[in-house]
N, CA, C and O atoms as a GROMACS GRO file, in nm:
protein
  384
    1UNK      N    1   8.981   8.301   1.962
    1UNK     CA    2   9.078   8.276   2.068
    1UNK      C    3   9.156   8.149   2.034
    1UNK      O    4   9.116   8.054   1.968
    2UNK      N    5   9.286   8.166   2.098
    2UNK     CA    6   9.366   8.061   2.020
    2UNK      C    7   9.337   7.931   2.138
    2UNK      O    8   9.259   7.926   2.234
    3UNK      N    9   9.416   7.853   2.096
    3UNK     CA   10   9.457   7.704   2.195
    3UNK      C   11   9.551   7.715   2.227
    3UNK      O   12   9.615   7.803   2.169
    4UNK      N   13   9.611   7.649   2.322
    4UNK     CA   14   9.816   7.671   2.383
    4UNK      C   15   9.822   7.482   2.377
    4UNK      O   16   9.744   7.391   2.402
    5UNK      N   17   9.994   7.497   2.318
    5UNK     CA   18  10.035   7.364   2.323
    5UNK      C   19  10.167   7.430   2.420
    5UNK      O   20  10.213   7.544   2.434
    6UNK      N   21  10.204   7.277   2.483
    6UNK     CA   22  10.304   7.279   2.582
    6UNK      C   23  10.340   7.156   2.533
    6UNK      O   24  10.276   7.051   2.544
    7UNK      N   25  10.484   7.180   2.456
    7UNK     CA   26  10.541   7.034   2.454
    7UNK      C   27  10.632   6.983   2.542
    7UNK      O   28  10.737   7.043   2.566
    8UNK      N   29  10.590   6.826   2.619
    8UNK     CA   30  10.662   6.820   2.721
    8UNK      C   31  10.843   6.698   2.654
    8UNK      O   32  10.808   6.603   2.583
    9UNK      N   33  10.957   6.706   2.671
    9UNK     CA   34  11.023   6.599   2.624
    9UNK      C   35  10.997   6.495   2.694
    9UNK      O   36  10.933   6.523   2.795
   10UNK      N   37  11.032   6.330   2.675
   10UNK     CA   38  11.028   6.257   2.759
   10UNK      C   39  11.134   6.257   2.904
   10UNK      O   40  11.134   6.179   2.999
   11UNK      N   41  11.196   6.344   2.884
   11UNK     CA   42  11.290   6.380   2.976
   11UNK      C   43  11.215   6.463   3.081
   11UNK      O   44  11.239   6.469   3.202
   12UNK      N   45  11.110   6.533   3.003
   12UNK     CA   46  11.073   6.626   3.106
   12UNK      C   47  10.956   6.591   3.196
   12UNK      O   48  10.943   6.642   3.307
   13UNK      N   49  10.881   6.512   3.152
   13UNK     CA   50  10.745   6.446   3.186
   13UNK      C   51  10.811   6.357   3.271
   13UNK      O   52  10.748   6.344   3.375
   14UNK      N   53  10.975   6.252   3.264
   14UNK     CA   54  10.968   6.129   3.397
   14UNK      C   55  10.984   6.231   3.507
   14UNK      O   56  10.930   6.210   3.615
   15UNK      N   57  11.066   6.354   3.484
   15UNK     CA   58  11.076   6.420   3.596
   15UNK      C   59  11.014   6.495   3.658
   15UNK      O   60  11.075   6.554   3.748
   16UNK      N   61  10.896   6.520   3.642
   16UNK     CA   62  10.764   6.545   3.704
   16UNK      C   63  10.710   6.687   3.669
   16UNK      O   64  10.635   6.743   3.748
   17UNK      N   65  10.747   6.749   3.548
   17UNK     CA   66  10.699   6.831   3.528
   17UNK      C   67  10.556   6.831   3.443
   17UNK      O   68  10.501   6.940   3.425
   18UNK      N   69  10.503   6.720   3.395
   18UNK     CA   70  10.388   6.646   3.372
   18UNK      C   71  10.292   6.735   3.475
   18UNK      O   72  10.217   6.832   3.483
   19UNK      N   73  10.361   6.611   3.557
   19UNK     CA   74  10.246   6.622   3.716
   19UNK      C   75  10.233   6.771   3.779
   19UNK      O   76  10.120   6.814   3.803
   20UNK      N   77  10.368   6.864   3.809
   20UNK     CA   78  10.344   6.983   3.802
   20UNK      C   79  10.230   7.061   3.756
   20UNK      O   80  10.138   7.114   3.817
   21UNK      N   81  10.269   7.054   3.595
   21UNK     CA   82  10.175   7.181   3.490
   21UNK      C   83  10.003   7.088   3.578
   21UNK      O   84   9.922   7.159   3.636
   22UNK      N   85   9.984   6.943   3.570
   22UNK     CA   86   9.832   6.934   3.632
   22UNK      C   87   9.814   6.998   3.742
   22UNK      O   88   9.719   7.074   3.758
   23UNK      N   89   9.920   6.969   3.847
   23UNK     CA   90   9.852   6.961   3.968
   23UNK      C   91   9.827   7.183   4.005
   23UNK      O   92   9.771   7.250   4.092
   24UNK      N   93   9.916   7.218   3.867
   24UNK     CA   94   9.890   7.386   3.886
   24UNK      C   95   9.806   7.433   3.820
   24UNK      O   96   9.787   7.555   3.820
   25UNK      N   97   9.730   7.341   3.744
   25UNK     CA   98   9.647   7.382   3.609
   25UNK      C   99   9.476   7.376   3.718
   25UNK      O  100   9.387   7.459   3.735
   26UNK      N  101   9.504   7.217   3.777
   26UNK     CA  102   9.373   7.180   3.861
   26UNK      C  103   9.367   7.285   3.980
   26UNK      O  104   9.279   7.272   4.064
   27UNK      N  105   9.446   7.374   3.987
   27UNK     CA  106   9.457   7.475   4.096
   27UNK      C  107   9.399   7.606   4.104
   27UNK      O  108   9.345   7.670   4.194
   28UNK      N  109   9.436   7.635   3.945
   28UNK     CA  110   9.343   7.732   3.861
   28UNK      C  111   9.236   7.726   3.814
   28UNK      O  112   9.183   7.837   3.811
   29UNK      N  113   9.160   7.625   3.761
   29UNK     CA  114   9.034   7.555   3.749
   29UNK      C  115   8.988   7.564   3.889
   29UNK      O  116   8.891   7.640   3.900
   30UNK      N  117   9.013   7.531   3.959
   30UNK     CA  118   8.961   7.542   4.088
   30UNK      C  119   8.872   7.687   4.099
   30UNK      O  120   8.753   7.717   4.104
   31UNK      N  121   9.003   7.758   4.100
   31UNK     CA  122   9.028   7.934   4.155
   31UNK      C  123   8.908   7.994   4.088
   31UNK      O  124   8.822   8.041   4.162
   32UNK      N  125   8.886   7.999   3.933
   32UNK     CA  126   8.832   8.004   3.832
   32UNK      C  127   8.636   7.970   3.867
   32UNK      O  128   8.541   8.034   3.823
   33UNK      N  129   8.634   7.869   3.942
   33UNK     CA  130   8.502   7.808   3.954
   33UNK      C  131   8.465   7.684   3.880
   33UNK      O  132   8.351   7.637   3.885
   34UNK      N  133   8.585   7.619   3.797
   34UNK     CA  134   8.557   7.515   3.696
   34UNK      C  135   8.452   7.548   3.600
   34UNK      O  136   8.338   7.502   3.602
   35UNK      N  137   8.500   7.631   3.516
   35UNK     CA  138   8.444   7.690   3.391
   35UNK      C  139   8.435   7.563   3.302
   35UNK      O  140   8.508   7.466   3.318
   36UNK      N  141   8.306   7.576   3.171
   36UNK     CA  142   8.283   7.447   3.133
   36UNK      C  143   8.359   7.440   3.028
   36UNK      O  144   8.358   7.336   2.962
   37UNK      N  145   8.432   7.537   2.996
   37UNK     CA  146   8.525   7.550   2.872
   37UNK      C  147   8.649   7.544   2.907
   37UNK      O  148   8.725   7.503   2.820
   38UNK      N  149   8.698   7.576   3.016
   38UNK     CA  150   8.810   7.529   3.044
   38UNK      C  151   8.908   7.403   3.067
   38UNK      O  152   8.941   7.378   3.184
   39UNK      N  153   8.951   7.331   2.975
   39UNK     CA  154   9.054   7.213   3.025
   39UNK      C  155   9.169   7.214   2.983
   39UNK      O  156   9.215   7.323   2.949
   40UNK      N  157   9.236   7.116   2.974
   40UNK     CA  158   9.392   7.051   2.968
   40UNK      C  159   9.360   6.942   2.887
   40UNK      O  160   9.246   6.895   2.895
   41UNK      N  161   9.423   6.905   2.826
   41UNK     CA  162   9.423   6.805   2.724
   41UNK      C  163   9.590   6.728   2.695
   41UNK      O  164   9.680   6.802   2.655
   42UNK      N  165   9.624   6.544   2.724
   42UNK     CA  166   9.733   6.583   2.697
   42UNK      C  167   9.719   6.464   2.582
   42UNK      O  168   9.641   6.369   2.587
   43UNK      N  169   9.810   6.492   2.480
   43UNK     CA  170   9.837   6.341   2.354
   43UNK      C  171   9.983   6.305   2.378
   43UNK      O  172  10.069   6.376   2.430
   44UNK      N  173   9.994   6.176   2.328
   44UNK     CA  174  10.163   6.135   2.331
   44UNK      C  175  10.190   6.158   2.163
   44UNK      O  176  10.097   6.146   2.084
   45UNK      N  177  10.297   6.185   2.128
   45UNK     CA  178  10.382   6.257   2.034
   45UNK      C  179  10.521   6.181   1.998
   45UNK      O  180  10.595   6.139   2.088
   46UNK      N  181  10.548   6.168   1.874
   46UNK     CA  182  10.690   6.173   1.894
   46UNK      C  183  10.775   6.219   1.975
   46UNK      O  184  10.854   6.165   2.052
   47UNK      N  185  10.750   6.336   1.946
   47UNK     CA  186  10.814   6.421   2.081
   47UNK      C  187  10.829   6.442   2.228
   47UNK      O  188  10.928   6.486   2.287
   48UNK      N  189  10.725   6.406   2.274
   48UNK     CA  190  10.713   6.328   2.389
   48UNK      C  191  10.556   6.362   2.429
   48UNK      O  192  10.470   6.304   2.364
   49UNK      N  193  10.521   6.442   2.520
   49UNK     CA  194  10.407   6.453   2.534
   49UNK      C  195  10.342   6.636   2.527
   49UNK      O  196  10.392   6.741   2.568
   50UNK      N  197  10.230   6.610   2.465
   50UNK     CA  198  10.146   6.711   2.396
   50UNK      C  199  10.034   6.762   2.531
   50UNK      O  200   9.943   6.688   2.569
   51UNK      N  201  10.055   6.878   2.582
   51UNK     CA  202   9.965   6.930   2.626
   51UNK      C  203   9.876   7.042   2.579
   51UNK      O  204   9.949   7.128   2.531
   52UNK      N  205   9.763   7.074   2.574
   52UNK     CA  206   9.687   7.165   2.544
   52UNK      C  207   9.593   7.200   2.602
   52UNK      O  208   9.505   7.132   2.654
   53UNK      N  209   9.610   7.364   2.595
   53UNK     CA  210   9.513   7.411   2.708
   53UNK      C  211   9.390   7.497   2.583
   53UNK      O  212   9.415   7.562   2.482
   54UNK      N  213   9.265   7.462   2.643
   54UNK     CA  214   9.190   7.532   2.567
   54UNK      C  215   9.184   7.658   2.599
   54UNK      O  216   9.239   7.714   2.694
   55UNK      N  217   9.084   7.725   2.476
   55UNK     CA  218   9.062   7.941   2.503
   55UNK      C  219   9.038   8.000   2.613
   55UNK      O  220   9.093   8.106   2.645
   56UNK      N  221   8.939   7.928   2.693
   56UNK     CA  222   8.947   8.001   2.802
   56UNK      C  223   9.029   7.978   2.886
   56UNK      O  224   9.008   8.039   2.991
   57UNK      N  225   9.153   7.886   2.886
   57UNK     CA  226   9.260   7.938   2.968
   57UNK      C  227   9.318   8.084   2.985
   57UNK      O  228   9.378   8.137   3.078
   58UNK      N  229   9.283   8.125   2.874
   58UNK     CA  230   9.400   8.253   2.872
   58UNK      C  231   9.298   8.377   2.955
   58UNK      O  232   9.338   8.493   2.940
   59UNK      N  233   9.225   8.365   3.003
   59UNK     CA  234   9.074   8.439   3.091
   59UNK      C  235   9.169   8.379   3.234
   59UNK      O  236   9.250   8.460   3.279
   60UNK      N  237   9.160   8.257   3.296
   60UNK     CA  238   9.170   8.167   3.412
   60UNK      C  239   9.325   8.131   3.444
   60UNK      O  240   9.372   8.093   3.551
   61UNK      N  241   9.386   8.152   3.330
   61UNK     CA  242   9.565   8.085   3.344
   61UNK      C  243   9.628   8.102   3.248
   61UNK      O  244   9.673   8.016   3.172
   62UNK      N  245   9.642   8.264   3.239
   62UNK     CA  246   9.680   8.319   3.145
   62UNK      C  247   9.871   8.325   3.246
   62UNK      O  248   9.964   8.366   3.177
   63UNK      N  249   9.894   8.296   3.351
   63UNK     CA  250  10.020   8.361   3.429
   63UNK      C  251  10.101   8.162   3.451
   63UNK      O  252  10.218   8.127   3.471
   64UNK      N  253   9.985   8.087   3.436
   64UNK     CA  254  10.040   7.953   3.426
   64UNK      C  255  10.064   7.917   3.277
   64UNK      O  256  10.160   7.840   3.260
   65UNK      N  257   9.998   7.956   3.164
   65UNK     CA  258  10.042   7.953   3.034
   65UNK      C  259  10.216   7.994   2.980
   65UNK      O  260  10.307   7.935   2.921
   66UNK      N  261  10.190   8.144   3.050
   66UNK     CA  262  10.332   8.192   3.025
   66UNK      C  263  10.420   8.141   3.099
   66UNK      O  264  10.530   8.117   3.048
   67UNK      N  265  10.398   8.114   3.220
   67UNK     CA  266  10.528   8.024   3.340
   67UNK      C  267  10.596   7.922   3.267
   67UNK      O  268  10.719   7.919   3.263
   68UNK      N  269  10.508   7.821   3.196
   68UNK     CA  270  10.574   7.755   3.144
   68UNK      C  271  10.604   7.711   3.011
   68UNK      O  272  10.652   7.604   2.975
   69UNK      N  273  10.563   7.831   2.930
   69UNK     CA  274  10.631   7.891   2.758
   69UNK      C  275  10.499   7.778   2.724
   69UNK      O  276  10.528   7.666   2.683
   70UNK      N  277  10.406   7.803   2.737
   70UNK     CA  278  10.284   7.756   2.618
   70UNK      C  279  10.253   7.821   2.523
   70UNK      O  280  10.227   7.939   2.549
   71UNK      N  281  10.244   7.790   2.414
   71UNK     CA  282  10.269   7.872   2.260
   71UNK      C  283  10.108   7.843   2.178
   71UNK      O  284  10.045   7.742   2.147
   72UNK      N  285  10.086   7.999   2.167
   72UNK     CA  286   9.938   7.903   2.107
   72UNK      C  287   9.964   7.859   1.983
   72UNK      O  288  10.062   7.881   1.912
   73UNK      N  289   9.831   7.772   1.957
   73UNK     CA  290   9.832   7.682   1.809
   73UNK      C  291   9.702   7.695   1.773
   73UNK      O  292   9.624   7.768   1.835
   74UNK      N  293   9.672   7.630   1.679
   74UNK     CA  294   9.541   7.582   1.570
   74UNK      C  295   9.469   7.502   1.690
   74UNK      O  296   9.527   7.491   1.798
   75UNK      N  297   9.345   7.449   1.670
   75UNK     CA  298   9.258   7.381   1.768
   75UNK      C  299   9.331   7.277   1.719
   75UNK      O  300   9.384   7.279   1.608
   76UNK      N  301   9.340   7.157   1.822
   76UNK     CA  302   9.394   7.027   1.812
   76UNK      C  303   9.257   6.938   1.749
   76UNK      O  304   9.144   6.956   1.795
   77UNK      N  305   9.280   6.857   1.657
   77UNK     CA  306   9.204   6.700   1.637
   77UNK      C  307   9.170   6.664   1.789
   77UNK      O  308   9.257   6.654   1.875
   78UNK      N  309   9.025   6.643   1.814
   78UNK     CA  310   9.014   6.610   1.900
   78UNK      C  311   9.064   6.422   1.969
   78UNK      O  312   9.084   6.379   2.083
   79UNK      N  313   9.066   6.355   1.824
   79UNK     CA  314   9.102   6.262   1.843
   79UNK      C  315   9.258   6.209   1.870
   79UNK      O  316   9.360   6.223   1.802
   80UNK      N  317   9.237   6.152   1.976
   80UNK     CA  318   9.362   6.098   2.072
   80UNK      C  319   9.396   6.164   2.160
   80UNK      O  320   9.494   6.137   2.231
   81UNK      N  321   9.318   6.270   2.175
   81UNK     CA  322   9.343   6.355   2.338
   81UNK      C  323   9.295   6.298   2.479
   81UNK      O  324   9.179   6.256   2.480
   82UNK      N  325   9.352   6.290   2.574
   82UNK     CA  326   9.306   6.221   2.674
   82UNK      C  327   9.258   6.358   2.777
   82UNK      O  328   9.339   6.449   2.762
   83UNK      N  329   9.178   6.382   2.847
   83UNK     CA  330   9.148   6.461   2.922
   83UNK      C  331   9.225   6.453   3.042
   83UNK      O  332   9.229   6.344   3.100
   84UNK      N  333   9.287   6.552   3.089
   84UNK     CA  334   9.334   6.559   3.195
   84UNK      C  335   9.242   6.623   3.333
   84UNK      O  336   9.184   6.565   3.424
   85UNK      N  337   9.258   6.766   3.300
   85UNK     CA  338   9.159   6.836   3.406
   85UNK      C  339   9.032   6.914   3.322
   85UNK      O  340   9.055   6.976   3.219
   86UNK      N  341   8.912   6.903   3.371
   86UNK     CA  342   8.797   7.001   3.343
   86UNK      C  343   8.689   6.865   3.299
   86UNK      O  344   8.702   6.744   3.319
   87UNK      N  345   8.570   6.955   3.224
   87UNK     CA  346   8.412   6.834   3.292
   87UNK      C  347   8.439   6.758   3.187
   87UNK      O  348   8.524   6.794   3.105
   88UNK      N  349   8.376   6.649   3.175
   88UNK     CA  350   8.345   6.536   3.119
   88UNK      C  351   8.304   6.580   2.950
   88UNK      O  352   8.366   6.572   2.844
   89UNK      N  353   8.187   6.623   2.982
   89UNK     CA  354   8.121   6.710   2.838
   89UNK      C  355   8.179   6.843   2.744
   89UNK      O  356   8.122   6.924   2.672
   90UNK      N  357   8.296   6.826   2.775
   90UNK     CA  358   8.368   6.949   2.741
   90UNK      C  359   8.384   6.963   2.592
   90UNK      O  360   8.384   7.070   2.530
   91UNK      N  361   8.404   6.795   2.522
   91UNK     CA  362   8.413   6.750   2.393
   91UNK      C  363   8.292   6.836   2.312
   91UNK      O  364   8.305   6.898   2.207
   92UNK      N  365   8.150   6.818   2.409
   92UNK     CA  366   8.032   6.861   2.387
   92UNK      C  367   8.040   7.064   2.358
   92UNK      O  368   7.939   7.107   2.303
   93UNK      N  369   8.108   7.133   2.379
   93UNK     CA  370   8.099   7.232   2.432
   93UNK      C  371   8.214   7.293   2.338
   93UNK      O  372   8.213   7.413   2.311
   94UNK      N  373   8.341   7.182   2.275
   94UNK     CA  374   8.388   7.229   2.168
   94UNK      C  375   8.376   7.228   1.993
   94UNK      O  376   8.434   7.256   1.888
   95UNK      N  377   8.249   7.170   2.054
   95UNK     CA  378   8.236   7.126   1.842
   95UNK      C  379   8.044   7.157   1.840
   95UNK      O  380   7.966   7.124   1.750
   96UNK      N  381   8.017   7.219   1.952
   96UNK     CA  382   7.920   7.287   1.924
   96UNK      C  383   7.945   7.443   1.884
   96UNK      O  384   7.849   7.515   1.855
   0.00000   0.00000   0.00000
């Protein structure tokens, strides 16, 4: 199963579409039951900012993926990802 990146511009993140994709992502996690594989992940980029949703999104928020053109990719380096939404141990749960 793939990963989804959502690249945000800095244009697009002051204007709150950042906060959006969370506050619809933490909505679905919710809905879902907070699956332990499920999160959001975001990095800063040249480009502006890097979101990524892990595999089991596409099970839980597969209709919020496409809403807002998330394209899957390769698994991200875990390093420099900041967690946005989902558990703590999740790091634990992807490199096992």
């Amino acid at each position: 199963m793939n990963w989804y990146l959502l690249t945000l511009l800095p244009d697009e993140a002051a204007a709150g579409v950042l906060a959006r994709v969370k506050e619809d992502f933490t909505a679905a996690f919710r809905a879902a039951g907070g699956p332990r594989t499920m999160a959001l992940f975001r990095r800063e980029s040249e480009e502006g900012v890097e979101l990524f949703f892990t595999p089991e999104c596409t099970r839980h928020a597969r209709e919020l993926l496409e809403r807002y053109g998330a394209a899957p990719c390769a698994s991200p380096s875990l390093l420099g990802l900041e967690l946005l939404v989902g558990h703590n141990e999740i790091t634990y749960y992807l490199t096992t």
